[in-house]
N, C-alpha and C positions, 0 to 999 in steps of 0.2 A: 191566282194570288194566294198566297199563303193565307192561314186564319191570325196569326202574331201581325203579318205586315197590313191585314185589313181593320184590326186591332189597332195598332199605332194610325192608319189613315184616318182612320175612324173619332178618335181620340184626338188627336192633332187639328182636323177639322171644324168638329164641337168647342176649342180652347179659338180656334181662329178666328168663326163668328162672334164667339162670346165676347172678344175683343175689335170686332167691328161693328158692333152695335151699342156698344158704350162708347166708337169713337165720336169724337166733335165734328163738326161738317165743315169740310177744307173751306180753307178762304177763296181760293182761285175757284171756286163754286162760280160765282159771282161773274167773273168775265166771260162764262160761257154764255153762246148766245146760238137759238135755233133759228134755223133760215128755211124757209116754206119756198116751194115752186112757184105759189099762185099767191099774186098781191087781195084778194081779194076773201082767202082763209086769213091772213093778218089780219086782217080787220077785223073779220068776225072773232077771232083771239081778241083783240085790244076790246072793242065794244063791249065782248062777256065778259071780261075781264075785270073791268072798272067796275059792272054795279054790285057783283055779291059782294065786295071788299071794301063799300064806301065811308065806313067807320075807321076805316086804319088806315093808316098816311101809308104813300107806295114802299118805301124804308123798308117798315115793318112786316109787311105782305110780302117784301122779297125777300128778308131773311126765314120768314114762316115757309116762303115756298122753298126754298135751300132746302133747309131743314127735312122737309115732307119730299123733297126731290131724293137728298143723299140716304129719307129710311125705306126710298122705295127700292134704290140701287142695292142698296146693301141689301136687303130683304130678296131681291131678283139672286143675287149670288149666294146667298144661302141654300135658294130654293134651288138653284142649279145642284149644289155639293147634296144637298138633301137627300136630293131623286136616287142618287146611288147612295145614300149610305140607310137609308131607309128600305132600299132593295135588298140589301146586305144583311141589315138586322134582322128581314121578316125572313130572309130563306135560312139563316144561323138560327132563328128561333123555328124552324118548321123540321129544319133535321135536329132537334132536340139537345144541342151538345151547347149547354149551356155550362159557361166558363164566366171566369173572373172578368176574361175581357171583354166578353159581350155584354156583361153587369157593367161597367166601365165604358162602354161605348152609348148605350142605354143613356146612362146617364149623364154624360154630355152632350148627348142632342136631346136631351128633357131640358138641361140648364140652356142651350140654347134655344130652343123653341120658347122660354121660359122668360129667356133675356128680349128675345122678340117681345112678348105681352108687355112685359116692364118699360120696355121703349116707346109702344106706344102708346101703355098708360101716361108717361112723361109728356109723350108730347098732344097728348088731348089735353093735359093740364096747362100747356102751357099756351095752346090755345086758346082754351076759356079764359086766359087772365088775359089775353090781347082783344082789346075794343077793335070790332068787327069782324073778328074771325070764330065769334061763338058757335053761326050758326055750321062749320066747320069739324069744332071741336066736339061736337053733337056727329058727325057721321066720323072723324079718329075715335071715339069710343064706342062706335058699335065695330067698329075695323078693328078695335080690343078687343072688343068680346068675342069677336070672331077666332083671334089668336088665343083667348083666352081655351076655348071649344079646340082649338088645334094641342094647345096646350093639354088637353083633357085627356083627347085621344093618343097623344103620344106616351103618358105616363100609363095608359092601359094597353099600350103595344101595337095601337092599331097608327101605325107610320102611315099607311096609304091616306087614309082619311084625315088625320093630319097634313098631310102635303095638300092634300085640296082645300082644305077649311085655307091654309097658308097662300094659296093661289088666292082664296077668294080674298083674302086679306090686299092682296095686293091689288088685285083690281080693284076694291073698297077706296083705297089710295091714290090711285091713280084717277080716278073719279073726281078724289078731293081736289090730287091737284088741277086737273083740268077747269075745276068750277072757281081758282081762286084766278 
């Protein structure tokens, strides 16, 4: 692949997440529904399910889990396009031909790894302001901080260690939502 057309990839990519992370979480969210093999993991889904959430009417817990469902998805395809373009910046920056576009590719996956933290500082706040999902909002802000730390190491070059701080992010998440 050319270095312009990895450029333009690059670029394009960073403008794509940026704008799927500030998107709203679809409505047809809602009518999806999971289906287990074994009646007997339902259950134990519905049992754990009911007592860390008993402060918030079920409404609210299903849009909180939307919500924490569509920033894990989004967050999964990021980290997908990530893997290569993080490959890309570290071998562009180890043969030393540093160009306008690799300053510009740089900095769109700073602004999106960046847009990550910002989302989900958002959505710890909005957490904390929903009766029964405090104790929730307490493990979305260390799944910040985490991105935060992913955030750190991106703007100092080091892309590998970002994409893992970004992995553990996601598991931080997926955690959450499992315990709601």
């Amino acid at each position: 692949m050319k270095p312009l057309q990895t450029i333009k990839l690059l670029v394009a990519a960073g403008l794509a997440l940026s704008l799927l992370t500030l998107a709203p979480p679809r409505a047809n969210a809602q009518a999806r529904t999971r289906r287990s093999s074994s009646s007997s993991s339902q259950k134990k889904r519905r049992t754990s399910s009911s007592s860390p959430t008993t402060g918030a009417d079920s409404t609210t817990v299903n849009a909180a889990r939307i919500k924490l469902a569509d920033r894990v998805k989004t967050l999964s395809q990021f980290l997908y396009i990530y893997g290569r373009l993080s490959k890309d910046l570290e071998l562009s920056g180890a043969q030393s031909s540093a160009s306008g576009g690799d300053d510009r590719s740089k900095a769109a996956v700073l602004a999106s790894v960046r847009n990550v933290r910002a989302g989900l500082d958002d959505l710890a706040s909005q957490f904390r302001s929903t009766p029964g999902l405090e104790r929730q909002s307490g493990e979305l802000t260390a799944a910040a901080r985490r991105a935060a730390d992913a955030e750190s190491a991106a703007a100092a070059g080091q892309y590998h260690q970002a994409g893992l701080a970004l992995v553990e992010v996601v598991k931080q998440l997926t955690d959450v939502l499992v315990d709601m």
